[in-house]
C-alpha positions in Angstrom: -10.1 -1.7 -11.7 -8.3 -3.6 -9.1 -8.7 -6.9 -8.2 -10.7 -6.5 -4.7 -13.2 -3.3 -5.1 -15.6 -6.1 -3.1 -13.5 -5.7 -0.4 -11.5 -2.1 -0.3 -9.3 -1.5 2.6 -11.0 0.5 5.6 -11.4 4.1 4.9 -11.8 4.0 1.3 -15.4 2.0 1.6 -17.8 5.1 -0.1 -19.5 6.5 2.1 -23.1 5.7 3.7 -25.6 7.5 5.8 -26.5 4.0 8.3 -30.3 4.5 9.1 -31.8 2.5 11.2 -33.7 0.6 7.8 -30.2 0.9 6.2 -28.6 -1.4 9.3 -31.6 -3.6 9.3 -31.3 -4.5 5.5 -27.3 -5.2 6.0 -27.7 -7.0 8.7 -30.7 -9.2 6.5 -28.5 -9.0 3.7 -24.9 -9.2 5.0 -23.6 -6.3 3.3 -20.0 -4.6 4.7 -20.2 -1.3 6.3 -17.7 1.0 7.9 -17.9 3.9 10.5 -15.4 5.4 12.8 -14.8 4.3 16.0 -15.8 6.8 18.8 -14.5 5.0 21.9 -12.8 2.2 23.9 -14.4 1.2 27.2 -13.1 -0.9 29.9 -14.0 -3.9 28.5 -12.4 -3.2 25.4 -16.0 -3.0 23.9 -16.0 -0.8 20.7 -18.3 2.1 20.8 -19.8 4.2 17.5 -22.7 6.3 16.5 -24.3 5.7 13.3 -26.5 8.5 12.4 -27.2 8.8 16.0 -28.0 5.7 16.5 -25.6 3.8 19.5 -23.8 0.4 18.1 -21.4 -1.8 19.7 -18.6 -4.2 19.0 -17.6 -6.9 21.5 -13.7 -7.2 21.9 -14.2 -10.5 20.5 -15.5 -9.3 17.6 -13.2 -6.6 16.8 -9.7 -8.7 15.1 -10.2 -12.4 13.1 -7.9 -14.3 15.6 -5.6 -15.3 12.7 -4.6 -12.2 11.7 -1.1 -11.6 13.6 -1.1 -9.3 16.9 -5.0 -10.1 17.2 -4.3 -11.2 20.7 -2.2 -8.1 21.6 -4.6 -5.3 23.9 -3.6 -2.5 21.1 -5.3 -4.4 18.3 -8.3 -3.3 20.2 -7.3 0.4 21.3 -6.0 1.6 17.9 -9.5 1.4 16.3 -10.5 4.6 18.3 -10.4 7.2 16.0 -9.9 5.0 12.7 -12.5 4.1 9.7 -13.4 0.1 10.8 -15.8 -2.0 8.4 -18.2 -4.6 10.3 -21.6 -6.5 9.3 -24.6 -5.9 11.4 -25.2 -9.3 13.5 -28.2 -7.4 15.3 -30.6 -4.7 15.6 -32.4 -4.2 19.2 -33.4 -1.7 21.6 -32.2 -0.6 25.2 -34.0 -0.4 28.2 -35.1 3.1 26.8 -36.5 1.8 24.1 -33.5 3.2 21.5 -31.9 1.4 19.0 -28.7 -0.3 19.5 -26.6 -2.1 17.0 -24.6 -4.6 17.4 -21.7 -5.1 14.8 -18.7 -7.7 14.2 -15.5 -6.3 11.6 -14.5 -9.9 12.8 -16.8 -11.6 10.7 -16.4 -9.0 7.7 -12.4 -10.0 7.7 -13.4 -13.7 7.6 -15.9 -12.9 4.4 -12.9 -11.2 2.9 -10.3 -13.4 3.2 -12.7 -16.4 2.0 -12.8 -14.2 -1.0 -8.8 -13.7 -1.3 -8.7 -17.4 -0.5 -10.6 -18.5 -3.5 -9.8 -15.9 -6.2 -6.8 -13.9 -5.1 -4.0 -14.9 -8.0 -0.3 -13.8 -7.9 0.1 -10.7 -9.4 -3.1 -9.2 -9.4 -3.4 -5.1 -8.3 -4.9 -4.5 -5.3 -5.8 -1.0 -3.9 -4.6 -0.6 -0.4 -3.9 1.8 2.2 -0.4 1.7 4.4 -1.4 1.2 7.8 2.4 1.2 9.1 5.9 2.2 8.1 8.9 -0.1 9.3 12.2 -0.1 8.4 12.3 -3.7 6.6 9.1 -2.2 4.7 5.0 -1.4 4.8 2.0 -3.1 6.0 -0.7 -2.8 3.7 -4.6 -3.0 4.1 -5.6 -5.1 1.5 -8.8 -5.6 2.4 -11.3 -5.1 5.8 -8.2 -4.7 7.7 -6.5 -8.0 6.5 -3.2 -7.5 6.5 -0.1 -7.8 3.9 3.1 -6.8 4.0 5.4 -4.7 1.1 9.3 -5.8 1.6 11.3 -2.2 0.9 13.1 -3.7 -1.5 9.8 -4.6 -3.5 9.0 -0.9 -3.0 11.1 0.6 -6.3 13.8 -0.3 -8.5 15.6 2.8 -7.6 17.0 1.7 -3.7 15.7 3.6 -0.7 17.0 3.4 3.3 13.0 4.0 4.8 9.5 3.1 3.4 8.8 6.8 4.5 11.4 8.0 1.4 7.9 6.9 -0.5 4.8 6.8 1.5 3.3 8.1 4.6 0.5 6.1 6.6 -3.0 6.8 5.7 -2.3 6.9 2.0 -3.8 4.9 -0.7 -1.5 2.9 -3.3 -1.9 0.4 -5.7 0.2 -3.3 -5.2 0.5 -6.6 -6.9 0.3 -10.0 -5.4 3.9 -11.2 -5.5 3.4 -14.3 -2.6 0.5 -16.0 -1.5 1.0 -18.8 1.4 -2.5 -19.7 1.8 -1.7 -22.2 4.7 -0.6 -19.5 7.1 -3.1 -17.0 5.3 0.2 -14.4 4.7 0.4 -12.5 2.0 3.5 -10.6 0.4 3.1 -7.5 -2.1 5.6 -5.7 -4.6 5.2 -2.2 -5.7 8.1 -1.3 -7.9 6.3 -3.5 -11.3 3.5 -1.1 -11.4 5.7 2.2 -11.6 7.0 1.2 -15.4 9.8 -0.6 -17.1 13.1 1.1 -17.9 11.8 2.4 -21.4 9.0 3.6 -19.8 10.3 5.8 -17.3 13.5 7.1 -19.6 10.8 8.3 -21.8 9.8 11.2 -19.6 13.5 12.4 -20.2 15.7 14.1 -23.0 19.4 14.8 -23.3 20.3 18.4 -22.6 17.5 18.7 -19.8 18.3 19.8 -16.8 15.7 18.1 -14.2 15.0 17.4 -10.3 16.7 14.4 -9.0 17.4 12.2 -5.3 20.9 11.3 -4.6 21.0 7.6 -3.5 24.0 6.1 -3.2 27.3 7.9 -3.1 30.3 5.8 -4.0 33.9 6.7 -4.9 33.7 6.6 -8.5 30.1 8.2 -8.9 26.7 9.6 -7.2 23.8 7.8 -8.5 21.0 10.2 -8.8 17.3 8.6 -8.5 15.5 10.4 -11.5 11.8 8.7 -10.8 11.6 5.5 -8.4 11.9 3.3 -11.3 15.1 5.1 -12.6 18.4 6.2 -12.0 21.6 8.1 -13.5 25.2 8.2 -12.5 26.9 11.1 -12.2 31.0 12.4 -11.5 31.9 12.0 -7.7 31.8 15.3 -6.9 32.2 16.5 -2.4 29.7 17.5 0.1 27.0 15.5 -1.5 24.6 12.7 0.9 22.1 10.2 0.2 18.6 12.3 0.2 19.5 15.6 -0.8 17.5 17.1 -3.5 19.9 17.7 -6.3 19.4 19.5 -10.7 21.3 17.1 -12.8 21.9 18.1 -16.6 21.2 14.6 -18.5 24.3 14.0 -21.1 23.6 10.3 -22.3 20.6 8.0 -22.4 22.0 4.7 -22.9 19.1 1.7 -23.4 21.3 -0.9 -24.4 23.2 -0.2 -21.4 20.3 1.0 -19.3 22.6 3.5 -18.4 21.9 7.4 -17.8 24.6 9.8 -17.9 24.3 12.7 -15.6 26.0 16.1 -14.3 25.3 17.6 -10.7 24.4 21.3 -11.6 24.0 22.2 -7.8 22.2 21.4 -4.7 18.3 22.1 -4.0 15.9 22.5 -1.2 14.8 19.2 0.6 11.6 17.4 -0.5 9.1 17.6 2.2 6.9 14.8 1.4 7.3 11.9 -0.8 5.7 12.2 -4.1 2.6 9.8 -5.3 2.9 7.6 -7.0 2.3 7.5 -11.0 1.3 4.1 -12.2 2.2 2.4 -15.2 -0.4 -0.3 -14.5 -3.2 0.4 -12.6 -5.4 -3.3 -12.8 -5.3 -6.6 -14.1 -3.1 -9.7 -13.3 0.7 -9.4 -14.0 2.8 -12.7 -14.8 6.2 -11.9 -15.8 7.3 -8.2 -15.5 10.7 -7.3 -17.4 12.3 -4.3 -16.5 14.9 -4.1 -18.7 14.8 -2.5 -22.4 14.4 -4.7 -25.9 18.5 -5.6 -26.5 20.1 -4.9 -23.2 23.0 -6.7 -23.3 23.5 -8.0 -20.2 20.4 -10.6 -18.4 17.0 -9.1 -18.4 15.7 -7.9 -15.2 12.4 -8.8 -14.5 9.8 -10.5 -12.2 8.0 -13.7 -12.5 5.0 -13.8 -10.7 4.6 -17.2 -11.5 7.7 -18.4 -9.7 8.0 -20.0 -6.4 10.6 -17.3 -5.7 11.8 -14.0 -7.7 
């Protein structure tokens, strides 16, 4: 199970049905809840009903101020609409006599990141949901709405030009803890250990099949073919072929030693419409050195120490 189920990113906290007893014993008891946000007023106070009962979150109390853009106006204006956790700082009633809540996802970030402070480890698995796609790579919930960020070249083994080539935003993956800077509270994940080793993914593959593959990279003296994110084949140059189309290959040669994988273009397919999800290798637990390379590749293993200063 992965490492911070205490603290899942927003919108994959189960469910709960927030009665009026329910917010009096989290607020008593400190527990983390989560509802949508129904709207944004002037003030930039938060506005949601919980079972029909009106709560509020102060702007103040909507972003920790150390998490980065926490100043910036649309920190405030992008909860409308989204899953956002909070404890309940107070229970009282209007001038009606109604209940009103009164609710902080500040102080629920501060409890979570005391937590990652004191027990997150490089290279434990985190779930987490991608909040954003960038070119350079993803920013990751990790946890209440703490964010991490996912370098695209931590993404896969097999290269890709856009994070959006493997996720979309909303969706829930799995990451390891490559880099923790605890001083500045920034943390860096990597994707591409959990999807398998070499072995692992040429496994899934015979000689003389003929399978579904990505073209990557198109040089002079070959096409390589991304067979699975953690692998890739090399086929004959061959015209009027470009990075992303959808392409059958008929696999000649699987090569450990090597960690090479001989392929022929058969012919051109339809376009992938959305990225595939992921299929895990690992799924929990604390890596500490990954290798990615098969038992007696010649050349230098390639793997990932998570107990390095840098890898």
């Amino acid at each position: 199970m992965p490492e911070n189920r205490l603290f899942p990113p927003e919108g994959l906290r189960p469910p709960a049905c927030h009665t009026l007893s329910e917010l009096r014993a989290a607020q008593e008891n400190g527990d983390i809840l989560e509802a949508p946000v129904l709207r944004c007023d002037a003030a930039h106070t938060l506005h949601f009903s919980l079972n029909g009962i009106h709560a509020e979150m102060p702007r103040r109390e909507v972003v920790a101020p150390w998490i980065s853009g926490s100043h910036r106006e649309i920190a405030i204006l992008s909860r409308v609409g989204k899953q956002t956790c909070f404890t309940v700082t107070k229970v009282s009633s209007d001038e009606k006599g109604a209940p009103v809540a009164y609710l902080s996802r500040r102080a629920a970030q501060e409890e979570a990141m005391e937590f990652f402070l004191e027990h997150l480890q490089e290279g434990m698995v985190l779930a987490c949901r991608v909040v954003r796609l960038e070119t350079f790579g993803v920013f990751l919930d990790i946890g209440c709405g703490i964010i991490a960020m996912l370098p695209i070249e931590r993404i896969s083994i097999s290269r890709i030009s856009h994070p959006k080539e493997r996720f979309r935003e909303g969706q829930k993956i799995l990451a390891a803890v490559w880099r923790f800077d605890r001083s500045q509270r920034r943390i860096t994940m990597s994707h591409r250990e959990l999807l398998g080793n070499w072995m692992e993914n040429a496994s899934q593959f015979q000689i003389g099949e003929t399978v579904r593959g990505i073209v990557r990279s198109v040089m002079d003296y070959g096409i390589f073919i991304e067979l699975t994110p953690n692998l890739s084949g090399l086929a004959d140059a061959k015209e009027h072929f470009s990075v992303g189309d959808s392409v059958s290959v008929y696999i000649k040669s699987i090569r450990p030693e090597r960690m090479k994988i001989k392929l022929q273009i058969i012919e051109k397919l339809l376009p992938v419409q959305e990225p595939e999800s992921p299929v895990y290798q690992i799924t929990d637990g604390t890596l500490s050195c990954w290798v990615y390379s098969p038992p007696g590749y010649e050349k230098t293993p390639v793997e990932t120490d998570f107990t390095a200063s840098g890898s």
